[in-house]
FIBAFI-118768 format. One record per residue: residue in one letter; z, x, y of N, C-alpha, C in turn. Coordinates in pm, whole numbers, plus 32768, in hexadecimal, padded with zeros to 4 digits. Each point is the difference from the previous one (the first is absolute). Layout:
# residues N
aZXYZXYZXY...
//
This chain:
# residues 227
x800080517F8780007FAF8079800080558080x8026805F7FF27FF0808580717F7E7FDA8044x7F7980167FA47FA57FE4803A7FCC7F978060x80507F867FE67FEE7F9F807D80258038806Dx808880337FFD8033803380897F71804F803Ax7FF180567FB27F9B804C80207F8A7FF6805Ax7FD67F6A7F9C7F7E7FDB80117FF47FDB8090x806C7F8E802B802A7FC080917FFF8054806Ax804980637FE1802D805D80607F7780698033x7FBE7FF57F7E7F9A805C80547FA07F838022x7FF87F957FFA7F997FBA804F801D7F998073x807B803F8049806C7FE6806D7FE380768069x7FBA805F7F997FD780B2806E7F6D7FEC8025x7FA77FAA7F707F9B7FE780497FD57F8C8071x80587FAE7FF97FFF7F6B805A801E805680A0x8067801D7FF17FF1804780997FA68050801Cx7FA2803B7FAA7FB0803E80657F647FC47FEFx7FFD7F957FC47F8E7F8380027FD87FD48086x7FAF802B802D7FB17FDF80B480007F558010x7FD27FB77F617FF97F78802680597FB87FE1x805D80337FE480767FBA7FD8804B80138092x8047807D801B802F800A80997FB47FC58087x7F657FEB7FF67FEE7FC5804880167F7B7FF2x801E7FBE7FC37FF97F5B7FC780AA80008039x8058805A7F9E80837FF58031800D7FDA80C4x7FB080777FFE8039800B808D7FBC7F93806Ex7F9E7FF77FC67FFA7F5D804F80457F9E8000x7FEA7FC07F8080517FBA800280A3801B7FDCx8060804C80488059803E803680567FD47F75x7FE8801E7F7480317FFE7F68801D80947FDCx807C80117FDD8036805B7FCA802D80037F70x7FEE80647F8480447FD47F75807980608017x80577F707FD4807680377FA37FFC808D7FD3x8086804F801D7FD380A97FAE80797FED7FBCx804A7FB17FDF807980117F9A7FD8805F7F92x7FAE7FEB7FB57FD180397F9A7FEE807D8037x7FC38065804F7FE18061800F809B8066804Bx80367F91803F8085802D8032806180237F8Ax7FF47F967FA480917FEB7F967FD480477F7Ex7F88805F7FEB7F8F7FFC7F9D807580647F7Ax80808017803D804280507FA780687FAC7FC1x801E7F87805A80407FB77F957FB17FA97FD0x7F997FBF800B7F7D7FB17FCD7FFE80757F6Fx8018806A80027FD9805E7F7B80627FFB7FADx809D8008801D806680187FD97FF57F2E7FC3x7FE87FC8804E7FF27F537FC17FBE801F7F8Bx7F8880247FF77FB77FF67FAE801280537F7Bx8018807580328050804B7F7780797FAB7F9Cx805A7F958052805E7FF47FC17FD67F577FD4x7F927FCB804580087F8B7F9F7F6E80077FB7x7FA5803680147F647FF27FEE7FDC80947F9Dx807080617FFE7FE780817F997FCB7FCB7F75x80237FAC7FCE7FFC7FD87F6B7F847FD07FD8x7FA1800B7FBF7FA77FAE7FF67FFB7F927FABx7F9F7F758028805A7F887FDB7F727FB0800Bx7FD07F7B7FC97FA37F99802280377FBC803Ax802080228069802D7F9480767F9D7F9E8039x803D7FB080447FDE7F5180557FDC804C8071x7FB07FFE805A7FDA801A809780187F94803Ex805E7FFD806280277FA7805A7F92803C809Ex7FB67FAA80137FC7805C805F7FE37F998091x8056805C80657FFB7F90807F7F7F801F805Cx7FED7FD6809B7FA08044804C8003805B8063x806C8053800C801F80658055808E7FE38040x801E8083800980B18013804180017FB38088x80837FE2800B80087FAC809E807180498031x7FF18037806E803B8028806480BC7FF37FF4x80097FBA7FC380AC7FFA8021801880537F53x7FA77FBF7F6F803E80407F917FB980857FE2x7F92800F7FA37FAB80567FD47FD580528070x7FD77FCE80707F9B805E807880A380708027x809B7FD77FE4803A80658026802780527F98x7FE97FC07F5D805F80567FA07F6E80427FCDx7FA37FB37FF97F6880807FC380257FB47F73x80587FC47FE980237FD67F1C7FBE7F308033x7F8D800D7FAD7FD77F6F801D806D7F997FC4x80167F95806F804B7F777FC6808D80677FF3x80328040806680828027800F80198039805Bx807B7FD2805E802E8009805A806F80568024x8024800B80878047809E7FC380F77FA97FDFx7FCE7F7B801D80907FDA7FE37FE680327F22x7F617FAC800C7FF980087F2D803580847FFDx7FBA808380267FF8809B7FDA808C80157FFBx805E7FCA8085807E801B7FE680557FF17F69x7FA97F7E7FD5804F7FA97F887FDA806E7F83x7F3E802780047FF380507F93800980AB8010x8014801A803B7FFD80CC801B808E800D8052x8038807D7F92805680438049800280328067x80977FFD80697FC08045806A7FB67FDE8099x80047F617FDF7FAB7FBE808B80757FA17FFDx80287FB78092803E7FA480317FE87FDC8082x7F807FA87FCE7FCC7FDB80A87FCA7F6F7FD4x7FF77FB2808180217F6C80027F837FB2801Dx7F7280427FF67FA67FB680797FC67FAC7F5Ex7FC67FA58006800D7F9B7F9B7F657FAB805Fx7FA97FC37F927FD37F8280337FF57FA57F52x7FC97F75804880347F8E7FA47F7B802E7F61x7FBE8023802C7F9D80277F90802180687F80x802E8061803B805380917FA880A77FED7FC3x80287F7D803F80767FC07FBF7FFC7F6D7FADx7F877FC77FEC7FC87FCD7FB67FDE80287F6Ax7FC2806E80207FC2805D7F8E809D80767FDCx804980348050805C801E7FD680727F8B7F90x80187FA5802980267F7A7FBA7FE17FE97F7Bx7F7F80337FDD7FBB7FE37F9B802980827F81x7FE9806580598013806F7FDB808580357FBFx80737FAB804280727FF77FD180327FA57F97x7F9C7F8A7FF4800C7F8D7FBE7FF580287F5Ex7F70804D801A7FD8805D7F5F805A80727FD6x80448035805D803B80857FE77FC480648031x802B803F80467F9D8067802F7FB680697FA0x801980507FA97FD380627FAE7F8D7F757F88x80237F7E800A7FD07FCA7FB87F6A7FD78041x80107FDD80817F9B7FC1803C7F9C80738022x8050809280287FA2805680097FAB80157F82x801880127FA17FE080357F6F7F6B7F827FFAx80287FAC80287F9D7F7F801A7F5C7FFA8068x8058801380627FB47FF380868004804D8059x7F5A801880328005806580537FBA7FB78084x80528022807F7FD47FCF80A77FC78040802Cx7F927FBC803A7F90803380717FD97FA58041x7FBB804C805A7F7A7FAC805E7F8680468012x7FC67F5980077F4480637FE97FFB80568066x80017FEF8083805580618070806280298005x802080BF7FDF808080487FE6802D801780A3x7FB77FD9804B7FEF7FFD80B4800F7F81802Dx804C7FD6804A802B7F8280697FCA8011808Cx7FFC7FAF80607FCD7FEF808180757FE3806Ax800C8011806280217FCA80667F967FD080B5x80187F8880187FE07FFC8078804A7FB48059x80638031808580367FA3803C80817FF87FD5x802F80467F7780827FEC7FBB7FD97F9E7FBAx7F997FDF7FD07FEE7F837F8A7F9C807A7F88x80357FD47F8F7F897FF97F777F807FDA8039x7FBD805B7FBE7F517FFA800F80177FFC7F66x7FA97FB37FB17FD480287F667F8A80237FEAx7FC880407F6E7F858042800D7F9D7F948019x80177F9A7FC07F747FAC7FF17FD97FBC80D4x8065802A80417FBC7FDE80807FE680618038x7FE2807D7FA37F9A807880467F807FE67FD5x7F97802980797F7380037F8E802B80207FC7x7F597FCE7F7A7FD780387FB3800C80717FBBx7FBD8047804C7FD5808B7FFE80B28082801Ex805A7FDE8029804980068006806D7FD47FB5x80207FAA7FE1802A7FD67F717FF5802F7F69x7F9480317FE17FAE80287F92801980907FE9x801F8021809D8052809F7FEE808D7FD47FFDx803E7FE38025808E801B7FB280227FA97F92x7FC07FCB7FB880037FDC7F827FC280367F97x7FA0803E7FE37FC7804F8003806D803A7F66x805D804A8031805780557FE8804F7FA47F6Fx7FDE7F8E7FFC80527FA67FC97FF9800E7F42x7F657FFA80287FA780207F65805080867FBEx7FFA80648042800580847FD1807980087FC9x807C7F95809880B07FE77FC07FFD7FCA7F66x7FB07FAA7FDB800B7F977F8B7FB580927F8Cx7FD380067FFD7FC9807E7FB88044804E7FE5x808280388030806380347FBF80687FCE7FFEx80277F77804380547FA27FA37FDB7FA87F7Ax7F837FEB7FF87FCD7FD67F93806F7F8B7FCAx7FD47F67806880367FA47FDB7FFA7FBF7FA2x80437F9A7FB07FFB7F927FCB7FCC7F9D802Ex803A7FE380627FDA7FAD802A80077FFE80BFx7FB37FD5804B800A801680BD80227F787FFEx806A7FE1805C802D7F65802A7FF37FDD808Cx7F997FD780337FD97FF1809080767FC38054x80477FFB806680A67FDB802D7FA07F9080A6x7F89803B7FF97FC77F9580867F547F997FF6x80057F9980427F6680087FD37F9D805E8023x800B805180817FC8809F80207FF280317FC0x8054802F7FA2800C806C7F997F887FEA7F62x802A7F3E800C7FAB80067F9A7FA77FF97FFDx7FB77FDB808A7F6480017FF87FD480988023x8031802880037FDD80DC802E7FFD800F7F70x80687FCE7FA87FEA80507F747FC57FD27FDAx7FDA7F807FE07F777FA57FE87F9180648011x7FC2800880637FB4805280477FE8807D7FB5x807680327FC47FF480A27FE47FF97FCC7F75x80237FBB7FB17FB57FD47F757F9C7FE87FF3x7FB97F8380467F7A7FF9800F7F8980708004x804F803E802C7F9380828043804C80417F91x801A801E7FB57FF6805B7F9C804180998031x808A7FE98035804680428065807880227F82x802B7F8B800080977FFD7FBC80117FEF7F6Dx7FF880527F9F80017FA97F62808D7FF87FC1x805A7FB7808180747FB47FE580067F6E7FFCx805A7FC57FAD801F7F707FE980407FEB808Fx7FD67FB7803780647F85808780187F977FC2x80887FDC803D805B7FAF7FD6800E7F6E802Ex80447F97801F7FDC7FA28036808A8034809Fx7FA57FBF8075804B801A8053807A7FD28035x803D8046801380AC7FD67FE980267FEE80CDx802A7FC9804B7FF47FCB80858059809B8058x7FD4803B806E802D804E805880A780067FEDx807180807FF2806B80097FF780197FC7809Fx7FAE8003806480347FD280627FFB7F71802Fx7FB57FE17FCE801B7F358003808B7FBE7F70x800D80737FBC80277FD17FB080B780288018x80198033805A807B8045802A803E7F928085x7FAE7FA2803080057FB3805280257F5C7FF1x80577FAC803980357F847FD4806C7FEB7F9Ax7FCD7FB57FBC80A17FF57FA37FC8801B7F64x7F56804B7FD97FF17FF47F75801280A87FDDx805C804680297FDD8095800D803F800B7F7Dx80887FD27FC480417FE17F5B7F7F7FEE7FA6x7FE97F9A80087F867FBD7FA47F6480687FFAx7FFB802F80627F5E80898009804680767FDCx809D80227FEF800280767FD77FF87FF27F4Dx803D7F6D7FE480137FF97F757F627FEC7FC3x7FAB7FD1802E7F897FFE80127FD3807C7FD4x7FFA802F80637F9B80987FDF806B80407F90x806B803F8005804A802D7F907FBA7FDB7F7Bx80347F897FEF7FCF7F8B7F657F7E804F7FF5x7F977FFA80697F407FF67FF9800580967FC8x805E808380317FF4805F7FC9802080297F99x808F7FA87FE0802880487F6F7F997FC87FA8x7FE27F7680267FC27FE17F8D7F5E80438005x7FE7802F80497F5D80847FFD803780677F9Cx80808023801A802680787FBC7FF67FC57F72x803C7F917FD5801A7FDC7F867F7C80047FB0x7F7D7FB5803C7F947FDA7FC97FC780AF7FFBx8010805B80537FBD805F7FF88037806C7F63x809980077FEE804D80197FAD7FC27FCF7F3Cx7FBF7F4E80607FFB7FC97F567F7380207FD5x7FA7800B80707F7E80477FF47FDA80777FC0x804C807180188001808B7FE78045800F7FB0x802E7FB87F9E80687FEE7FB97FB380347F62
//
């Protein structure tokens, strides 16, 4: 899993010095998230201690870090209150409702259990800002988009899923897209609703038991398969 770090990090060296990408940024006055490139030593030290093992894991896969969780910790779908909960050594409080959603869940399975299970990403390992609000990829061009996803294929290629579980309808029509086209020769899953609508109102009990249940029981069917 080293190599993801890897992979990101060096195509975070080429994005900055992309002429049409900085010009696009800088017009329209959009900046990405550098958590990841800032935090890229505990993003390594994460990954060593839950992602070292190799495993047919579930891909939980969202559409890019947002500014308050992932765009500051660089570890997708975790926030730096979660990091406190999983890595020695951190005690810091900044939290949003999406990365404590998915933390919830995470605790629900057990942690060493759910990792051994499932592995988090986004088709964008890069988030946006404009204004202090989330930009997501799919409201960049085209042509812009396609580069920082891009990167996504190559991630799945050495995670070598079981199965990818789309978490938005964004997500699932991009992976759509990359099946069709003869991009991805992974199974997608049926799409399971955004941790962040689902962390909101009074059904946040019921969507964590939800997704939990939807995973163990992937694990189970995958277990009786290979069996």
């Amino acid at each position: 899993m080293e190599e993801i770090i890897d992979l990101h990090l060096g195509f975070f060296k080429k994005a900055e010095t992309n002429v049409a990408i900085s010009k696009f940024f800088k017009e329209e006055k959009i900046t990405i998230l550098e958590g990841f490139h800032e935090n890229v030593d505990l993003v390594r030290a994460f990954y060593q201690k839950y992602y070292s093992k190799s495993a047919a894991r579930v891909v939980l896969c969202g559409i890019n870090p947002g500014r308050k969780g992932a765009g500051k910790t660089g570890i997708p779908f975790i926030d730096f209150k979660g990091v406190s909960r999983l890595m020695p050594n951190v005690n810091e409080n900044d939290w949003e409702s999406s990365s404590q959603f998915v933390l919830a869940i995470i605790e629900k399975m057990g942690i060493d259990n759910f990792f051994k299970k499932v592995y988090l990403t986004n088709l964008s390992w890069y988030g946006f800002k404009k204004e202090r609000k989330n930009v997501n990829y799919y409201e960049l061009p085209v042509s812009i988009q396609k580069y920082f996803i891009k990167n996504f294929i190559k991630e799945m290629d050495i995670v070598q899923p079981s199965l990818i579980i789309p978490l938005s309808k964004e997500v699932e029509a991009t992976l759509k897209v990359m099946k069709e086209g003869g991009l991805l020769p992974y199974r997608i899953g049926k799409r399971l609703p955004h941790p962040y609508w689902c962390s909101i109102g009074n059904r946040a009990d019921e969507y964590i038991n939800e997704y939990s249940q939807s995973l163990e029981r992937l694990s189970a069917f995958r277990q009786l398969t290979n069996s």
